[in-house]
C-alpha positions as CSV (number, residue, x, y, z in Angstrom):
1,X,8.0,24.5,23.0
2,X,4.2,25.1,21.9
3,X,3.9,27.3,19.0
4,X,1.7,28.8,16.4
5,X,2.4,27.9,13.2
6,X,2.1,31.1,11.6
7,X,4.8,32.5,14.3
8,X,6.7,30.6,11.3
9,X,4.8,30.5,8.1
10,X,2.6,33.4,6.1
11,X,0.2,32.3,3.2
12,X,0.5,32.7,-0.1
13,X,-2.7,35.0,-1.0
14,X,-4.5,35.3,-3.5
15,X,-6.8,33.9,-6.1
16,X,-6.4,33.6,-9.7
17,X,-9.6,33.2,-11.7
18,X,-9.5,30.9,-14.7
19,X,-9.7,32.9,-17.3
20,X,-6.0,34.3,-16.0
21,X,-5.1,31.2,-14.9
22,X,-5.3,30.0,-18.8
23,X,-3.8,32.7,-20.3
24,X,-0.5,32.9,-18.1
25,X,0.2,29.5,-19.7
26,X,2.5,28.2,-16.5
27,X,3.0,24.7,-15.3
28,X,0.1,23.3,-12.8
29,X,0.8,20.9,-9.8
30,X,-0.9,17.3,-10.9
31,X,-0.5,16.1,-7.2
32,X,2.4,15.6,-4.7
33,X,2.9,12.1,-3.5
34,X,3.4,10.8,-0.4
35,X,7.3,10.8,-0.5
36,X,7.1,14.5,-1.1
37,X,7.7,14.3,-4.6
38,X,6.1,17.2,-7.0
39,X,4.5,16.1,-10.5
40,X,3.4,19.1,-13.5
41,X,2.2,19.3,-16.4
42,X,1.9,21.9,-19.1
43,X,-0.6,23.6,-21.0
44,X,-3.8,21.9,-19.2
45,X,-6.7,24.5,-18.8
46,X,-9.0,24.8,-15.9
47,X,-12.6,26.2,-14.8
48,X,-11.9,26.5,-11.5
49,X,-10.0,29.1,-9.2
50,X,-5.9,28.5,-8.7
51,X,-3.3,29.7,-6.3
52,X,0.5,30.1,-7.6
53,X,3.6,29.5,-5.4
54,X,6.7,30.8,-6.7
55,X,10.8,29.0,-5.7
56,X,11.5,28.4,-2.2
57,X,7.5,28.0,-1.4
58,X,6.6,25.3,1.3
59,X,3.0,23.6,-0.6
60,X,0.5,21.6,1.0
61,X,-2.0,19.4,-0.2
62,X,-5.1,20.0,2.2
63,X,-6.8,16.4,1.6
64,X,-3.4,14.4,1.8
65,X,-1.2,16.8,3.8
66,X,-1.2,13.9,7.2
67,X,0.0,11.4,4.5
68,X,3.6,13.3,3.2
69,X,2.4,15.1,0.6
70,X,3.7,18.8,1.8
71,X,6.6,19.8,-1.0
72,X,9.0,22.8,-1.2
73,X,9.1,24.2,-4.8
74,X,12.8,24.0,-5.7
75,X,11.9,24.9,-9.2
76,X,12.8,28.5,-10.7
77,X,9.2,29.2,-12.3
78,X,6.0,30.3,-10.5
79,X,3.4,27.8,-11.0
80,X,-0.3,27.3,-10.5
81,X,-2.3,24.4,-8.5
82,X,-6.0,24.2,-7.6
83,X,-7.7,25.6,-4.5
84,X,-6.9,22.3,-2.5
85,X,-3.5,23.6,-2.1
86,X,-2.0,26.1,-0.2
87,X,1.1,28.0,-0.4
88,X,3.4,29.2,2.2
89,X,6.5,31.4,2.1
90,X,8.6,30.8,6.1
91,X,11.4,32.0,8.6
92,X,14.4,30.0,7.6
93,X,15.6,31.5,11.0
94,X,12.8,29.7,13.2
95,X,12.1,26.5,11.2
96,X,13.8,24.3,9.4
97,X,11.3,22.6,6.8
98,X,13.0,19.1,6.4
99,X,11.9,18.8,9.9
100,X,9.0,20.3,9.4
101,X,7.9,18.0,6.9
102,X,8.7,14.9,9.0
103,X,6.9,16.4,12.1
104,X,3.3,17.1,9.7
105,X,3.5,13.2,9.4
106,X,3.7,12.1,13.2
107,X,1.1,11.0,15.3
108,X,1.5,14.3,17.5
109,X,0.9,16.0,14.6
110,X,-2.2,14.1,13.6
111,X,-3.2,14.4,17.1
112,X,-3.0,18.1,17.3
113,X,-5.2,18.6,14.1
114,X,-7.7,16.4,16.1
115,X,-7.4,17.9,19.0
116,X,-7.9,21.9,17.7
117,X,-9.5,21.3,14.1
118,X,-13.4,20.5,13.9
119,X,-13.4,16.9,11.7
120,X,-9.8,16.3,12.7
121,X,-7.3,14.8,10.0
122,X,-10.5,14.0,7.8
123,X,-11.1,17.6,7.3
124,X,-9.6,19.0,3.9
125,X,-6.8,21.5,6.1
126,X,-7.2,25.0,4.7
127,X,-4.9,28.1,5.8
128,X,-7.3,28.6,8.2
129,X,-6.9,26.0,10.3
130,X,-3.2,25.1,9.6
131,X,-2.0,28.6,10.8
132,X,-3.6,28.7,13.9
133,X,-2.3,25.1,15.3
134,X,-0.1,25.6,18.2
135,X,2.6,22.4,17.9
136,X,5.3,21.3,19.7
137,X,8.6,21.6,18.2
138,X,12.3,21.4,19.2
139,X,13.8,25.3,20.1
140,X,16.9,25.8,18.2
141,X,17.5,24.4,14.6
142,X,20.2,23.0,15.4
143,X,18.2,20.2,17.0
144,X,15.9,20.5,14.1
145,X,18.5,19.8,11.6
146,X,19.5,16.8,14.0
147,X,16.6,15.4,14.1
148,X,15.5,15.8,10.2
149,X,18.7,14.3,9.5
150,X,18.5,11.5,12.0
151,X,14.9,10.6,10.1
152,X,16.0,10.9,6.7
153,X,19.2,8.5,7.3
154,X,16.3,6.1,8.8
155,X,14.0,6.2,6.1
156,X,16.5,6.2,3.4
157,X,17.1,2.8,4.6
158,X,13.5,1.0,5.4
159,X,12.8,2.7,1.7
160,X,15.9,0.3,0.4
161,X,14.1,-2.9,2.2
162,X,11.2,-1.8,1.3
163,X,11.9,-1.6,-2.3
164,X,13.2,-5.2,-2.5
165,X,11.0,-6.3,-0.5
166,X,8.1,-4.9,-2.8
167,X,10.5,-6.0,-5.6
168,X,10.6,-10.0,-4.5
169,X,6.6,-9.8,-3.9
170,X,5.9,-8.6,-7.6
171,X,8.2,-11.7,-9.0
172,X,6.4,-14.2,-6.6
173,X,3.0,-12.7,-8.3
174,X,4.6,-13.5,-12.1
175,X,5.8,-17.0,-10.3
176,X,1.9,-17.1,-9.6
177,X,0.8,-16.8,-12.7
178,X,3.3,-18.9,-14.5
179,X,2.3,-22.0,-12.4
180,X,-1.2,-21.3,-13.4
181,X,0.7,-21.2,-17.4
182,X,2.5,-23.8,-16.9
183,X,-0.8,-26.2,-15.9
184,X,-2.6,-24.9,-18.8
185,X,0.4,-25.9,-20.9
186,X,0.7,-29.4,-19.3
187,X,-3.2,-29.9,-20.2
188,X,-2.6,-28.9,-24.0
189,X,-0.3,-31.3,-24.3
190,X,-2.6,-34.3,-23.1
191,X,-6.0,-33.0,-23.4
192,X,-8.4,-31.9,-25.9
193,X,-9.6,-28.3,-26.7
194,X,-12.9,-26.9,-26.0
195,X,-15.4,-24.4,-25.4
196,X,-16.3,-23.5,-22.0
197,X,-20.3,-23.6,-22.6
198,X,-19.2,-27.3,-23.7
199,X,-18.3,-27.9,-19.8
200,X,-20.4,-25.8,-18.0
201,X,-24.1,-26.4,-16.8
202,X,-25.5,-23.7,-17.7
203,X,-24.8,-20.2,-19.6
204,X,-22.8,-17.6,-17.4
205,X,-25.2,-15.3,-15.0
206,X,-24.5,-12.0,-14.0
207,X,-25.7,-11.3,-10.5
208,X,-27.8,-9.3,-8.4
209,X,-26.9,-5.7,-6.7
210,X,-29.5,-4.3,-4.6
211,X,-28.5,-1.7,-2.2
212,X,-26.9,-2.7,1.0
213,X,-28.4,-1.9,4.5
214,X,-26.1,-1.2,7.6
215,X,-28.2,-3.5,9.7
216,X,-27.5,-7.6,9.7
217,X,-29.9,-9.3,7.9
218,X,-30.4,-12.9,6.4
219,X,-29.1,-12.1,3.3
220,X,-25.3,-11.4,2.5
221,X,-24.1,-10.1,-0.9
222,X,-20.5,-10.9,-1.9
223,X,-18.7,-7.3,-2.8
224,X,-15.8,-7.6,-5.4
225,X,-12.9,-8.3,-3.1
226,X,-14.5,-11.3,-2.3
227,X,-12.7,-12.7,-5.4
228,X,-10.5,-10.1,-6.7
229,X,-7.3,-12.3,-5.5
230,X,-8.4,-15.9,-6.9
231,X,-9.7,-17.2,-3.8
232,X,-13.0,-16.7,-2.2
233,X,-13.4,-15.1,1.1
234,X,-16.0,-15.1,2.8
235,X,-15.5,-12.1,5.2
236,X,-15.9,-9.6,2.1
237,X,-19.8,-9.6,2.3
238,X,-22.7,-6.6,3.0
239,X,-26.3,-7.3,3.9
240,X,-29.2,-6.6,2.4
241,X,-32.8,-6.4,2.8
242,X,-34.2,-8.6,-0.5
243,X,-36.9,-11.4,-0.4
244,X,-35.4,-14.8,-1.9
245,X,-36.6,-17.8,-3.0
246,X,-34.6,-20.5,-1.7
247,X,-34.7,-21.9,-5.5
248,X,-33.2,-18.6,-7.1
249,X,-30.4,-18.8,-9.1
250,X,-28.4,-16.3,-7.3
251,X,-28.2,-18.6,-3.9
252,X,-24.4,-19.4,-4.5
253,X,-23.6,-23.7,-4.0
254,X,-21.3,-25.4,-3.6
255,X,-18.7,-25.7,-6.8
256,X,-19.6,-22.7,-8.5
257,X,-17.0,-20.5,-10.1
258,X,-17.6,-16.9,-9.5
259,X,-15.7,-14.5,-12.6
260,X,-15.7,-11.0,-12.2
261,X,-17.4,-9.7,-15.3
262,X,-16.1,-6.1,-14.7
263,X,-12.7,-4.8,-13.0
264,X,-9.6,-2.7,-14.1
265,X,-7.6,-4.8,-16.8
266,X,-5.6,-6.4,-14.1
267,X,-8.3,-8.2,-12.5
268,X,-11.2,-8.4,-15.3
269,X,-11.9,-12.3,-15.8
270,X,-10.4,-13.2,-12.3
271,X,-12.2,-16.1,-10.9
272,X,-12.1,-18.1,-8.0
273,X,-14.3,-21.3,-6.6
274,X,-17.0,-21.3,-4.2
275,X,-17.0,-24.5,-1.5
276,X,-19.2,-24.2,1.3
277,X,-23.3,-24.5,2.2
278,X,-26.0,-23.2,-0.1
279,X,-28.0,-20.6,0.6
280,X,-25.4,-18.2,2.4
281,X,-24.2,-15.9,0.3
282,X,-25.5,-14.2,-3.2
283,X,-23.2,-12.3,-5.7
284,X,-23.1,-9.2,-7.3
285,X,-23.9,-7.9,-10.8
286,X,-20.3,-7.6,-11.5
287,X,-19.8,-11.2,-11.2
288,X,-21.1,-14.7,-13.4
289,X,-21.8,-17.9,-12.4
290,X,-20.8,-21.0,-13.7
291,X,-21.2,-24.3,-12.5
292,X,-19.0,-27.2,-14.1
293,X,-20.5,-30.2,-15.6
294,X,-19.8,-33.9,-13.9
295,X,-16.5,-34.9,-14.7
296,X,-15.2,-31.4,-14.6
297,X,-13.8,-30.5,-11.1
298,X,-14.1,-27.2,-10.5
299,X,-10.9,-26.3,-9.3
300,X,-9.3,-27.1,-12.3
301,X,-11.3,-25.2,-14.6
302,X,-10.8,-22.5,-12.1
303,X,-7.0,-23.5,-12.9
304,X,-7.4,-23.2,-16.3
305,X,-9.4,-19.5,-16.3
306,X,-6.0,-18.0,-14.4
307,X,-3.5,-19.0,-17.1
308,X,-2.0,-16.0,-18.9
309,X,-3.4,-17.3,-22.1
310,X,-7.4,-17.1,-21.1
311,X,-6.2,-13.9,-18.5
312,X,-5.3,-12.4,-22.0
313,X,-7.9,-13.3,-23.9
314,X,-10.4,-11.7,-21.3
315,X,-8.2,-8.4,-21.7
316,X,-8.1,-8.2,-25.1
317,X,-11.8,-8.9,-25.8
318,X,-13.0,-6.6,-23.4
319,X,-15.3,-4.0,-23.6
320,X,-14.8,-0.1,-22.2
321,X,-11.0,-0.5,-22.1
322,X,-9.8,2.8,-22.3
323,X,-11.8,3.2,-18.9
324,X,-11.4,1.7,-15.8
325,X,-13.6,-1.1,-15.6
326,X,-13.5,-2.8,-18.8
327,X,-16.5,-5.6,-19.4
328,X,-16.8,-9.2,-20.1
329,X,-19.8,-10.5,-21.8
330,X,-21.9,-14.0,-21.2
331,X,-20.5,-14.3,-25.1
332,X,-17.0,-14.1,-24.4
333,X,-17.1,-16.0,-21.3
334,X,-18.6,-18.9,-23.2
335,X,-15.9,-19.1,-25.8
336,X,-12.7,-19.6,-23.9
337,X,-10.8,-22.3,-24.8
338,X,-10.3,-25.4,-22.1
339,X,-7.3,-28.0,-22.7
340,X,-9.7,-30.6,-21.5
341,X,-8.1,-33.8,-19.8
342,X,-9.1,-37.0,-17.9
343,X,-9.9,-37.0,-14.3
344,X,-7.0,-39.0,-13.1
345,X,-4.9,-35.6,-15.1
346,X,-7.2,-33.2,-13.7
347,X,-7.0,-34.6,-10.0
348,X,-2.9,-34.8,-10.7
349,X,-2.8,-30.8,-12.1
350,X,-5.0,-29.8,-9.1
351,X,-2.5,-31.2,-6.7
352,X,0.9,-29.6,-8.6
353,X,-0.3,-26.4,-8.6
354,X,-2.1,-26.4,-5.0
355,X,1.2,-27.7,-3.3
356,X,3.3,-24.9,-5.6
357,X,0.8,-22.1,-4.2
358,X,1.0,-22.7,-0.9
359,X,4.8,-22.6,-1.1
360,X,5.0,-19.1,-2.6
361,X,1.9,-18.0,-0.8
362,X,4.3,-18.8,2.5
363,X,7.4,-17.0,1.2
364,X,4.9,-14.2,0.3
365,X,3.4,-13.8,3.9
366,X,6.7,-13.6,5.3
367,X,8.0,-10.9,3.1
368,X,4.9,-8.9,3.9
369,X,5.2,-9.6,7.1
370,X,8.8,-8.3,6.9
371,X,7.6,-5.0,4.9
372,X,5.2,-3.9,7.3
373,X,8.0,-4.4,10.0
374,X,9.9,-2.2,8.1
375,X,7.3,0.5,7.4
376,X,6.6,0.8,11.1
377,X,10.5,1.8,11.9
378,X,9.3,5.2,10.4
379,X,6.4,5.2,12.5
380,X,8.4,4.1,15.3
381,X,11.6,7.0,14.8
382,X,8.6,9.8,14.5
383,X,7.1,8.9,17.6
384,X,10.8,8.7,19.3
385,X,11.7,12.0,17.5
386,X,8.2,14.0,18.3
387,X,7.8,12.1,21.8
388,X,7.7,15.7,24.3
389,X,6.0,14.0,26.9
390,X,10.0,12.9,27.5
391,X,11.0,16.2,28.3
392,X,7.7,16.2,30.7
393,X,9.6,13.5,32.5
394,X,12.8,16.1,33.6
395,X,9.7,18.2,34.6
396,X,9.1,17.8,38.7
397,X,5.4,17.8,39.6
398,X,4.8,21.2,40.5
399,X,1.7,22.5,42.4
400,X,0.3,23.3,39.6
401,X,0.8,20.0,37.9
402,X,-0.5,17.7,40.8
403,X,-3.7,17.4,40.4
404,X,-3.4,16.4,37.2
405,X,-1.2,13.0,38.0
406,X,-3.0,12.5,41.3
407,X,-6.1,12.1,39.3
408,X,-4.4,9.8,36.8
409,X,-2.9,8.2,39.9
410,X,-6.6,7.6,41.1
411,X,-7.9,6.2,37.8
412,X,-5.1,3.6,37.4
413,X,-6.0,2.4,41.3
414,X,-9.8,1.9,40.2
415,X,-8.9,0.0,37.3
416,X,-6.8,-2.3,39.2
417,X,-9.5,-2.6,41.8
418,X,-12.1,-3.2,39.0
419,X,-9.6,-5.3,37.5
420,X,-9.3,-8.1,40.6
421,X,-12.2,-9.5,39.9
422,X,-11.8,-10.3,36.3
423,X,-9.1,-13.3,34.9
424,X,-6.9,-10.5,32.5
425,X,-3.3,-10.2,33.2
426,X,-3.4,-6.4,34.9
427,X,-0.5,-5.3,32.7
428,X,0.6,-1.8,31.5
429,X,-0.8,-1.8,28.1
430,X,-4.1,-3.3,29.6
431,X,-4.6,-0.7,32.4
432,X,-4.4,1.9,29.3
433,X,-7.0,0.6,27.4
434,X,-9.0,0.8,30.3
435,X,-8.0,4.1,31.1
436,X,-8.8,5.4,27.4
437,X,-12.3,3.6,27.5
438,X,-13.0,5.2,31.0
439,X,-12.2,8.6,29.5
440,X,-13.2,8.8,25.7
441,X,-16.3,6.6,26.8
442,X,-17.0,7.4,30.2
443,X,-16.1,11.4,29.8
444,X,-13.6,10.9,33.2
445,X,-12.0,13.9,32.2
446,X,-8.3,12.7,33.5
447,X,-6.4,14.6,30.4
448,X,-4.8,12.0,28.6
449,X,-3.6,12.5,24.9
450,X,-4.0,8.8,23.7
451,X,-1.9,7.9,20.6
452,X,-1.9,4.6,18.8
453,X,1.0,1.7,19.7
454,X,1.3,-1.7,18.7
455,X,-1.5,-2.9,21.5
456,X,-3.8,-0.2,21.1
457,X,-4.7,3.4,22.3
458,X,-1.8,4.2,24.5
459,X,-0.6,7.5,26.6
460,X,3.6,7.1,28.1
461,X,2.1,9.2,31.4
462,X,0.2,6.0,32.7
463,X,4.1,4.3,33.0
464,X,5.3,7.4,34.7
465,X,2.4,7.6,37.2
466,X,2.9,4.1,38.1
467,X,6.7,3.6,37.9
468,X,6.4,6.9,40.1
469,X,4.2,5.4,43.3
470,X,6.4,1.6,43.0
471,X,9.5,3.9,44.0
472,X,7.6,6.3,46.1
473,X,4.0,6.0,47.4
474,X,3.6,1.7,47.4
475,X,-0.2,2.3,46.5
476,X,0.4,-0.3,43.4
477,X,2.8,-3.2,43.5
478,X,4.4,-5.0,40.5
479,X,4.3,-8.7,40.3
480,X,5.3,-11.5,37.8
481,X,3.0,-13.7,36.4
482,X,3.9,-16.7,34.4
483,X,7.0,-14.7,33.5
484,X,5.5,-11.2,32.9
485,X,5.0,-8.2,35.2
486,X,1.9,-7.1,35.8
487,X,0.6,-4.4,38.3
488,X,-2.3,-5.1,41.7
489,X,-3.0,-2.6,44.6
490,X,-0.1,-2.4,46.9
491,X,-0.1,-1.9,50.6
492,X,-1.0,1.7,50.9
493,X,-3.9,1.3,48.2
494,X,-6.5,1.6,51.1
495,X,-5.9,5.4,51.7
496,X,-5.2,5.9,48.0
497,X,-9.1,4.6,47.4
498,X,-10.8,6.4,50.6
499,X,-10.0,9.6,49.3
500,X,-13.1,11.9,48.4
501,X,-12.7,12.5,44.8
502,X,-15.0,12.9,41.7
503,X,-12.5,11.5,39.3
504,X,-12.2,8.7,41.7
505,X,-15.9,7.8,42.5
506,X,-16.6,8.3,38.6
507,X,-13.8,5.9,37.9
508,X,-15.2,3.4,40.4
509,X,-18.7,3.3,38.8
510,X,-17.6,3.4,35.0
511,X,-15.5,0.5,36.0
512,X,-18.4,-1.6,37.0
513,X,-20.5,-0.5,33.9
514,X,-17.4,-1.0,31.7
515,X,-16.5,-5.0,32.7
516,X,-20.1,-5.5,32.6
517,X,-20.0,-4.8,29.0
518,X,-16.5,-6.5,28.3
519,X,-15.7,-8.4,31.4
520,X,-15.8,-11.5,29.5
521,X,-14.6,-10.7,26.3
522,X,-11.1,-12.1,25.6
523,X,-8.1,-9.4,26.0
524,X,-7.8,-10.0,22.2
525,X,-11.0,-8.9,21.3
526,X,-10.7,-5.8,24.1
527,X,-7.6,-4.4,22.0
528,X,-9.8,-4.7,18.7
529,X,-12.6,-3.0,20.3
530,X,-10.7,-0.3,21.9
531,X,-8.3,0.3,18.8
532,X,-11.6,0.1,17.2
533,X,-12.6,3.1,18.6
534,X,-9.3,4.9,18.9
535,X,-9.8,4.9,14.5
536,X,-13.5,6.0,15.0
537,X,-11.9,9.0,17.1
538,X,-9.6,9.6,14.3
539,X,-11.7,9.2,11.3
540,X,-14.8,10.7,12.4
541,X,-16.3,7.4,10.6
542,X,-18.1,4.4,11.2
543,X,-18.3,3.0,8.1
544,X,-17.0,-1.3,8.1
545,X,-14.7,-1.1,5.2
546,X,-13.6,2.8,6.0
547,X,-12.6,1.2,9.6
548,X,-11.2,-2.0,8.2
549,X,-8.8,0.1,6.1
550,X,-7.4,1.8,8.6
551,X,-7.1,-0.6,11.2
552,X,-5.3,-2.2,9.0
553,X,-2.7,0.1,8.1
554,X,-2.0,0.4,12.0
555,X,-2.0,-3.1,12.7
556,X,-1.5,-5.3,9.5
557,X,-2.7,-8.6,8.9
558,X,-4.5,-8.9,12.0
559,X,-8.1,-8.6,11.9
560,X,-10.6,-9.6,9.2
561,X,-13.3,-8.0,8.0
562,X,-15.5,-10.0,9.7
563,X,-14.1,-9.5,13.3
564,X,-14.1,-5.8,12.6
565,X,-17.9,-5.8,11.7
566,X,-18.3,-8.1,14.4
567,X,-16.9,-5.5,16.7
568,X,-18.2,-2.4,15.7
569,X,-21.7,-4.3,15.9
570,X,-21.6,-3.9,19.6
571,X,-19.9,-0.6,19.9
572,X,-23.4,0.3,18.3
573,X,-25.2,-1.4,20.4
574,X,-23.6,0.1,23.3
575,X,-24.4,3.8,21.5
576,X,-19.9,4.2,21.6
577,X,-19.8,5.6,18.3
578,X,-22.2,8.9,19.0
579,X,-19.3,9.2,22.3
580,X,-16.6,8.9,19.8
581,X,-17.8,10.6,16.7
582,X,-19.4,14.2,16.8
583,X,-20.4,13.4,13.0
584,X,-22.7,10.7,14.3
């Protein structure tokens, strides 16, 4: 049943200037994580204006409200919080706030702020646009309680999975670290101790950070991440527009040992090895260079920097550290201490530790792989538990609903005749992305609410539709090929496609432009482009790393940096993103 929110909730009113707001000496809301949890403190001042919330009050934070953190104050004292909260007081008779809470978190949630706020989801939500959203939600509370309780038995037990799991990935990092210990140990033993500027080329360089373009050019800077986990990778670059001599010491080669100069404590002093052609990447000003002398392979010096003993010596030498990127000097980095061994020990360390890596570095990918399984259940029970377009499937197509799935009926037949000509499999999930490009690119205005699934923007009224004319209508036919089902034109597909339509000729014609644009693209790179622009949508962004981010939460471990920047390269150049992003 669509309703407004504020049939249910009333705000809080009221501003408190900070003069009062000092001197009623009450506890302030820090923040509310994402698990709904509340965190005060007492006695803190504040310059700015503050609300107050008293028991029984339903809070939300207006920058994180999409991510969980909306809170019921169960506490008996009135307390304050800044302006970026709001406070509501409801009708336990028409909503039941455990559900509530779980239903702010769902994609149709998400979706509706797009739909009706200006900005969407990345707009900080205010009472004035919370209160005026009309949402689906269940009729009685008795199906409310249902479903809340149904949810919170689910996530009480991905959160016990995902605590192990998290659990078992922070002892593999220690097991990490103590194979990197227990080489340095092995090379006291046999070696002989000295100072790093005894084994390195040349002093330790900081590099170069000149201001990154958006446009590809010749140059590419590293950026921190690069080398924040002890390997280099290369997908973590930006461009810029600098003039280089190809003999500048900033020209990364092959060998070098990148250390990050500047980080939090945890990763200050990281360092990893560079192998690969000069004159492709530079580095950044919070990074050195070193490059090892002959007879010192870089790798194990690189072993050596990653022991606990040197990791400590970098954090308890550096600089700033009661802020949040301590410093290393040139100074400091010179006079770490290297158990120094032969190169028959070296070669023999390198190999012990490589082959003990990889082994937890495998056990690690698979528990990750596990725990993002795990966090998509949630996911997965929201959309199940939110999902109304199931009760639109009890609903018979009326007269006043027919031209809405004849048109979608007519979209999905131009796809399919687009389609013939092109080698993908026609299946479900691919129609759909077709159907999203043809309408959030196109402007084919068939009224689809496209959500995100495993395989990209996705809408469950495409399935009906089709499912629909197979039993009925025989305008599609479904077919196996090389054991799946796909979807072609069936045998009444000639009058479905002679009818006079706008939607239909419009479909016909963005078809053509569209698969001349990706009609020989892989069906790999057609998901990333259109879950691409499904997050551009969303975000109201097209920032690379903003994009990367998020893509990543919905699909993990699936795309790199590069293939993202790759990507979003030609939605540019195809002028998508001013269709998807009203920012832009």
């Amino acid at each position: 049943m669509k309703t407004r929110i504020s049939q249910f909730l009333k705000e809080r009113e009221g501003r408190i200037k900070p003069k009062d707001a000092n001197a009623l000496k009450l506890s302030r809301l820090d923040k509310i994580d994402f698990n709904g949890e509340m965190h005060f403190s007492l006695g803190r001042t504040t310059k700015t204006n503050m609300i107050s919330f008293k028991k029984g009050d339903l809070v939300i934070s207006g920058i994180n409200f999409s991510k969980g953190a909306v809170a019921v104050h169960d506490g008996e004292e009135e307390c304050l919080a800044t302006i970026h909260y709001s406070a509501y007081h409801f009708d336990p008779s028409k909503i039941y706030i455990p559900y509530f809470k779980w239903l702010i978190k769902s994609e149709a949630f998400k979706e509706a702020v797009k739909e009706q706020v200006r900005g969407g989801i990345k707009t900080e939500i205010k009472p004035k646009h919370f209160l005026p959203l009309e949402i689906n939600i269940h009729d009685s509370l008795k199906d409310q309680k249902k479903i809340a309780d149904r949810i919170d038995f689910a996530f009480e037990r991905t959160k016990m999975f995902g605590d192990l799991n998290r659990k078992i990935v922070k002892n593999l990092s220690h097991l990490k670290r103590s194979i990197f210990s227990e080489a340095y140990s092995q090379a006291c033993k046999n070696g002989q101790i000295k100072k790093l500027d005894e084994l390195i080329v040349e002093k330790p360089r900081n590099g170069y950070s000149p201001k990154p373009v958006s446009d590809e050019t010749k140059i590419k800077t590293l950026t921190l991440t690069a080398t924040t986990s002890g390997v280099f990778k290369k997908e973590c670059i930006k461009y810029v527009d600098v003039n280089l001599e190809p003999i500048s010491y900033l020209w990364l080669k092959d060998g070098d040992i990148l250390i990050q100069r500047s980080n939090s404590l945890d990763y200050v002093g990281v360092s990893a090895v560079y192998r690969g052609e000069p004159h492709e990447f530079i580095y950044p000003d919070l990074m050195m260079k070193i490059h090892p002398k002959e007879g010192v392979i870089p790798e194990f010096l690189h072993i050596m920097l990653m022991s606990e003993k040197i990791r400590n010596y970098f954090r308890e030498n550096a600089s700033g550290t009661s802020g949040s990127m301590p410093k290393i000097n040139q100074r400091i980095v010179m006079g770490v201490e290297i158990p120094m061994v032969s190169l028959k020990d070296q070669k023999m360390l390198i190999e012990r530790v490589n082959t003990a890596i990889e082994k937890s570095q495998e056990l690690e990918g698979q528990i990750l792989s596990a725990q993002n399984k795990v966090e998509s259940i949630i996911q997965a029970v929201l959309q199940e538990a939110f999902d109304f377009s199931k009760q639109e499937e009890t609903v018979p197509i009326t007269q006043t609903n027919k031209n809405f799935w004849f048109n979608l009926k007519l979209g999905i037949g131009a796809v399919l005749e687009g389609l013939r000509a092109t080698p993908y499999q026609r299946g479900e999930m691919v129609i759909a992305k077709m159907l999203y490009f043809l309408q959030e690119i196109y402007k084919v205005p068939f009224g689809l609410n496209f959500v995100k699934q495993n395989f990209g923007p996705y809408d469950s009224k495409i399935k009906r539709v089709i499912q629909s004319d197979l039993r009925k209508d025989k305008a599609f036919r479904a077919i196996q090929v090389k054991g799946k089902q796909v979807y072609d034109l069936g045998p009444n597909s000639e009058r479905l496609l002679k009818y006079s339509s706008d939607i239909l000729i419009n479909s016909q014609k963005s078809m053509e432009d569209l698969l001349m644009r990706i009609g020989k693209l892989g069906s790999d790179k057609i998901e990333l482009i259109a879950s691409i622009c499904k997050v551009i949508q969303d975000e109201e962004s097209i920032e690379v790393e903003d994009i990367y981010k998020k893509l990543s939460e919905w699909k993990p471990n699936k795309y790199t940096l590069f293939d993202v920047e790759d990507a979003i390269k030609r939605i540019k150049y195809w002028d998508w993103d001013k269709r998807l992003c009203h920012s832009i």
